[in-house]
N, C-alpha and C positions, 0 to 999 in steps of 0.2 A: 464254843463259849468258854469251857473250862481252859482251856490256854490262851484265851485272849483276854480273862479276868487272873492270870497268872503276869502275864505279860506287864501288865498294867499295873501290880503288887510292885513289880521288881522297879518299873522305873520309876517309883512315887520314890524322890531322894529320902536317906536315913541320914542322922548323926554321924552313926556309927560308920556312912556309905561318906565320905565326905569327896573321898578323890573321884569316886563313880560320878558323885552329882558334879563334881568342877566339869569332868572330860564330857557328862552328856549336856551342861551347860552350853560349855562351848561349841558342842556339834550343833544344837539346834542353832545358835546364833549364826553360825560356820554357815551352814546349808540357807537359814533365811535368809541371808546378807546377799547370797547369792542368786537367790529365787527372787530380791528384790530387786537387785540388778539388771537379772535378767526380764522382768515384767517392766520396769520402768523402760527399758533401752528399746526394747521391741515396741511397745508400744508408741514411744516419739519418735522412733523411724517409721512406722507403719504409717500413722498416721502424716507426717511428712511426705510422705511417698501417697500418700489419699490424697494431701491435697495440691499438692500438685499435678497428680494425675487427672485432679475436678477439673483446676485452672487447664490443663493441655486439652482435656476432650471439651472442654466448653468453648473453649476458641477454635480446635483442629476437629471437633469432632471426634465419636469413637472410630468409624470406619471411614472412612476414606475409598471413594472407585475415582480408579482413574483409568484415560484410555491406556490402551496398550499400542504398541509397534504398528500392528496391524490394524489399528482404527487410524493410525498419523499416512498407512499409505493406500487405506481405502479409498475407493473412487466418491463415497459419500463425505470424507473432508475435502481433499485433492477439489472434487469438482469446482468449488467455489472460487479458488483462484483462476479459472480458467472459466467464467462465467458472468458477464455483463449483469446482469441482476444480481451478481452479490459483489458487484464491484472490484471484481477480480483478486476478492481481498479473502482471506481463510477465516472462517468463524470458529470462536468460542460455543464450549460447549451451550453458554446459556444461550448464545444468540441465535446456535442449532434448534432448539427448543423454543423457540420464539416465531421463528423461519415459517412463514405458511407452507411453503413447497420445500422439499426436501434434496428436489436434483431442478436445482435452479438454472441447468445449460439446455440452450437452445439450439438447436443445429443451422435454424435458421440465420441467427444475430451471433454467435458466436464460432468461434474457429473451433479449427477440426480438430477433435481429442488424442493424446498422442498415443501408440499403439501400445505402451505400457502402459497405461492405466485399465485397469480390471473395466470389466462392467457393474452397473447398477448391483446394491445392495438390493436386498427383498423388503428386507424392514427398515424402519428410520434407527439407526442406532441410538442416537440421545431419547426421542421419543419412547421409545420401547423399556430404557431404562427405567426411564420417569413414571411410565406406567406401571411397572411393577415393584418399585417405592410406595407407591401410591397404594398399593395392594396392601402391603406388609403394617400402612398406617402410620409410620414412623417420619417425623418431621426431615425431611434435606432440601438441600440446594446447592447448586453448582457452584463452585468458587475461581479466581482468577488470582494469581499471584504476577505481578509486575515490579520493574524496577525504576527508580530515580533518584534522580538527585535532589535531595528536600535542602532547602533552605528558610529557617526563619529566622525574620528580624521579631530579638530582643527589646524589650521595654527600656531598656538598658543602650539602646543605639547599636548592641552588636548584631553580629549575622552567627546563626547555627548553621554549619550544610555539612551534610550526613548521607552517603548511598546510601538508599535504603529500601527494604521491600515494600511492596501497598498491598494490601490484601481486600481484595470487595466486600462490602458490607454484608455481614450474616445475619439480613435481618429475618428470615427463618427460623434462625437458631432460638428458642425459647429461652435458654439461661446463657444469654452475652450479656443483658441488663448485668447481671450479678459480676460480671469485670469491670465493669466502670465505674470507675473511682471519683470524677468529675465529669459533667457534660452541660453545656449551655446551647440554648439558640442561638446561631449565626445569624445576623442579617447582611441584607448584599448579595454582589454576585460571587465572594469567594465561594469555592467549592468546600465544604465543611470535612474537615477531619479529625480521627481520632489517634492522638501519638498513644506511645506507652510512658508508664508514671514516671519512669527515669528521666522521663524532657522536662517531667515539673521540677523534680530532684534540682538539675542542672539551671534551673528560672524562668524558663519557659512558661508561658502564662493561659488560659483561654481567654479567645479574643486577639491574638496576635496573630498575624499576617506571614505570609509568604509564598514560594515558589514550588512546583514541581515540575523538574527539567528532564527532558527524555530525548532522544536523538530522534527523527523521523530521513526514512531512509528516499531519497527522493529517486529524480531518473538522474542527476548526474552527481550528488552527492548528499550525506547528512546532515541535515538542519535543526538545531537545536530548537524545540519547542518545549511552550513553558504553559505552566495551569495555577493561577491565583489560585492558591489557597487561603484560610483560616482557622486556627485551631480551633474543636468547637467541643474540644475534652482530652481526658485520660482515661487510657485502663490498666489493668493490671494483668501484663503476659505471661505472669510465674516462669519459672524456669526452665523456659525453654530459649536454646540456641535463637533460630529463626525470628521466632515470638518476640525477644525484645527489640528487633529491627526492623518488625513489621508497621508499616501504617495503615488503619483500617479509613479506606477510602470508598465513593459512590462507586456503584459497578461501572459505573457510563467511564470513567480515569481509567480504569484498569483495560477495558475493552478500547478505549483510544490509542493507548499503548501498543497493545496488542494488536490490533491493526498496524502501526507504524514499525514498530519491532520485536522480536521471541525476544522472552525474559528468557533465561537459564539459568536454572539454584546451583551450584558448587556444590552442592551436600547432594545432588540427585532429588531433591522432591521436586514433587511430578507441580506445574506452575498452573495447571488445568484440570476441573477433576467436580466429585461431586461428595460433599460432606451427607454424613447422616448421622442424625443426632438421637440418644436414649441416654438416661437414668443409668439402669444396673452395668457396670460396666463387667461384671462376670457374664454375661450373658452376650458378649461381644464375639467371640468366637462361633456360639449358635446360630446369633442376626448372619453374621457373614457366609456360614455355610448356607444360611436360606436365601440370601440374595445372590450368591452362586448357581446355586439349583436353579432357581426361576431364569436367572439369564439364559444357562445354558440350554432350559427346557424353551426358552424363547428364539434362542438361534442367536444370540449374542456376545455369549460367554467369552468366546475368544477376541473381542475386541476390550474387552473390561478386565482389568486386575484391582481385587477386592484387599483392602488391607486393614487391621485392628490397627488401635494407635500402639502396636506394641511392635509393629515394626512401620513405622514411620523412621524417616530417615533423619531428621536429626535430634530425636528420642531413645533410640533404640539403645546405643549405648549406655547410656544415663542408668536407662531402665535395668539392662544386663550387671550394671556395677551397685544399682537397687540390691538386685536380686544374692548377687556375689557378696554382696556385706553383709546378708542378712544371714544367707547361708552359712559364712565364716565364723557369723558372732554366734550362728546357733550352736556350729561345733563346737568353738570356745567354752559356751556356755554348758554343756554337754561334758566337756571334761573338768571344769571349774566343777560340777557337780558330784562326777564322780568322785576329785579327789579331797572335796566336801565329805561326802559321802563316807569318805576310809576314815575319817574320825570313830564313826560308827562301828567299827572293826575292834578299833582300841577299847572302846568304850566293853562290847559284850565281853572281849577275851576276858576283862576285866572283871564283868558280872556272871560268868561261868565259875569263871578261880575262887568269887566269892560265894557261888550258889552250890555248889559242889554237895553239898550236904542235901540239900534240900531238894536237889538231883536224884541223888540217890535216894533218898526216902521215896520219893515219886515213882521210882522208877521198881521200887520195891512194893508200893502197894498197886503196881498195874501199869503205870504209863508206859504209854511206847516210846519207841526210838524217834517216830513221826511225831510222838506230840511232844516231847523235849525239844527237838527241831522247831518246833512250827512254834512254841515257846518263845524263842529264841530272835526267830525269823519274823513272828508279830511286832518284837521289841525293836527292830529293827525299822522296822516299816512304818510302826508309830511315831517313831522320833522323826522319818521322815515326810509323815504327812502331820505333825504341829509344827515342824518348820516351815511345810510348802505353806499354811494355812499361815502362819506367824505372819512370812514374806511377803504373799497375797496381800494382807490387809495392812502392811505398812508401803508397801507399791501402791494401793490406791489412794492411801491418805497421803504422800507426796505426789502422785499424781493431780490430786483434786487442790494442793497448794504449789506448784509447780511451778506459776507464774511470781509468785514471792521468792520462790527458791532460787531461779535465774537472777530477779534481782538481786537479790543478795550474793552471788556470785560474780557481779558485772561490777557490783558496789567495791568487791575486795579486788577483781581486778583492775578497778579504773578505768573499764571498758567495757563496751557489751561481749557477753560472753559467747555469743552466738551470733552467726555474721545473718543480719535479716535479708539480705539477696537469696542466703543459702534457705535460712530455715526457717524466714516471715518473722514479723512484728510480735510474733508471741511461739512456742513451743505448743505442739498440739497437745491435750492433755488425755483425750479418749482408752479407753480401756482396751488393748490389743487380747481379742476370747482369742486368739489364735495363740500370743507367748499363756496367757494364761492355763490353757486346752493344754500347753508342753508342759510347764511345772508340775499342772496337776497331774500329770500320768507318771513325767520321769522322774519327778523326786522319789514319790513313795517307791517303785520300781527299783532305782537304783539303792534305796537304802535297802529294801528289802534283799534285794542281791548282795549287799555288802554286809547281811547280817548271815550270809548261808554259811559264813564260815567258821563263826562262833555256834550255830546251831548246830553244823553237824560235830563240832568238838563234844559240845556238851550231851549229843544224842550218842557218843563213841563211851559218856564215863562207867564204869563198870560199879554200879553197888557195893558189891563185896570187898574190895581195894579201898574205897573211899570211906566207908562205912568204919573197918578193921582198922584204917592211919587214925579215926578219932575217937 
């Protein structure tokens, strides 16, 4: 206590101290400026990075299973093409799970199996999966990714047509309401779809009409086939690649597809597969080692590969260049503090030269070498924790006005200052405890480190010398 009511003497500015108070003026300012910086930045990327990772697991889900290798040359897919009762045709995961019987070949009605193909599976693979979903308590369901050619006619007399993907409707999914931006009843026999907001951008309306054309592969050639559609809304796909090309259509389109021809992604996502959806996306690594474990305790493991949306295949990058900028700025922000921080250097050599006396008197009625130091070393640490505290409370009061702030920066550039594809229709304004959790530790830290060098000068002055020159 007696050195940290010393500590606290010296940096109460004097008259007499004029140059001392300018240089620890401006260190405090120095260091908050930079503690605000650094709290405001982190937190609108963090936040940035939250919500768009809401919009990706709310439409892709956190986890993602899809078959593997070994489920596409099992005898339980394989068998369906070679089987009158499922019309010789390969089923979809959901229609596997629908499927009364599981080995729909008959020896009787159907020709003879060829001598590569394995024998019978023990367990139903899709079933087995679903049941131990089911376990866990957690909402899924299987999805279908297909492709076509969309065409709609415009109110306007034009035609839109756009390859594009279809994704089957997740109506499982508890928070896909929260993506839709518009949606209306269709009446009729079109088939009701949901585009993404950028067809409304472009004037696309709900309630307008049109096509989806897909090749069906015949016995002597492909036939273009088409499915009336109707827009019958919008959502909002955030920033994802895939996402803004998707159309969210009935499962029955996607499965008609699929019967006539494989889709294939270009980016590798798997076009078949089964979502699962949760809340805390921290706990996404734990869900998937437990739905690992139960496959494989069930004899299935090796037909499923389990994956977090953090490596999804056209996320992953994104994610990785997330991570890298955050990293980058936090080093930046890290050395911005330090050489913040060396103001605080200048400042003690300065308040040594002038305590010199009062040094020595100290040191003469008992103080040690430690409490000169630590003197010193408090001074140091205080400046640097009423800056962190300074920057703290002016980062949250631009944060809490933040949406004023961008306007008036969009107003001086004559343009929005933030491109809303990238960063949404507003800047997130949330408080990032994680840059906060950093200020608070490394400022005071690094001032304290940046005062050990005036403290051990001043724990070095010798009484007797200092005492005798006055």
């Amino acid at each position: 206590m007696f050195e940290l009511s010393v500590a606290f003497k010296y940096l109460v500015p004097r008259k007499k101290s004029l140059s001392t108070a300018l240089i620890s003026l401006m260190s405090v300012l120095v260091i908050s400026l930079v503690v605000w910086l650094v709290v405001v930045f982190l937190s609108v990327t963090t936040g940035i990075e939250k919500n768009w990772l809401k919009k990706l697991t709310t439409l892709h889900a956190p986890i993602r299973i899809c078959p593997t290798d070994l489920y596409y040359k099992s005898y339980y897919y394989q068998v369906d093409a070679l089987a009158a009762a499922s019309q010789y045709t390969l089923k979809t995961i959901g229609e596997k799970a629908e499927s009364l019987n599981a080995d729909p070949y008959s020896a009787e009605v159907d020709a003879e199996l060829p001598a590569s193909l394995a024998g019978p599976e023990r367990v139903d693979l899709v079933k087995t999966v679903f049941h131990e979903l089911d376990a866990l308590g957690l909402p899924f369901q299987d999805y279908e990714i297909g492709g076509a050619l969309l065409k709609i006619h415009r109110g306007s007399g034009s035609v839109v047509s756009q390859m594009s993907y279809l994704l089957s409707y997740p109506e499982n999914n508890p928070s896909f309401p929260s993506l839709i931006v518009e949606q209306k009843q269709v009446r009729g026999d079109n088939v009701p779809v949901l585009l993404p907001k950028n067809y409304k951008e472009s004037g696309i309306r709900v309630g307008d009409v049109g096509t989806l054309s897909y090749a069906a592969i015949g016995s002597l050639s492909a036939q273009e086939q088409k499915i009336a559609i109707q827009v019958s809304g919008f959502y909002d796909p955030g920033l994802v690649s895939i996402g803004n090309k998707c159309i969210i259509v009935p499962k029955e389109v996607t499965r008609l597809i699929h019967a006539s021809t494989q889709t294939f992604s270009p980016d590798g996502t798997p076009t078949n597969g089964i979502f699962v959806w949760f809340d805390d996306l921290d706990s996404a690594p734990k869900i998937k080692a437990d739905i690992e474990k139960r496959l494989q305790a069930a004899g299935v493991g090796k037909y499923w590969k389990v994956d977090t949306y953090r490596g999804f295949e056209f996320s992953k990058d994104l994610m990785l260049q997330f991570q890298s900028d955050r990293t980058l700025f936090l080093l930046i922000a890290a050395i911005l503090l330090i050489v913040a921080c060396c103001n605080i250097i200048s400042l003690l050599v300065l308040l040594v030269n002038d305590k010199k006396k009062e040094i020595a008197i100290l040191q003469s009625m008992g103080a040690s070498f430690k409490s000169i130091a630590a003197i010193f070393g408090l001074c140091g640490a205080s400046l640097g924790a009423i800056s962190c505290l300074l920057g703290s409370a002016l980062a949250l009061f631009t944060l809490h006005n933040l949406k004023g702030l961008v306007s008036f920066l969009s107003m001086l550039q004559g343009h929005q200052a933030f491109n809303p594809a990238f960063f949404g229709n507003t800047l997130p304004n949330a408080l990032s405890h994680e840059a906060l959790v950093f200020v608070l530790i490394a400022t005071p830290i690094l001032s304290l480190a940046a005062g050990l060098i005036p403290a051990i000068k001043a724990s070095r002055i010798r009484p007797s010398s200092v005492l005798r020159s006055e």
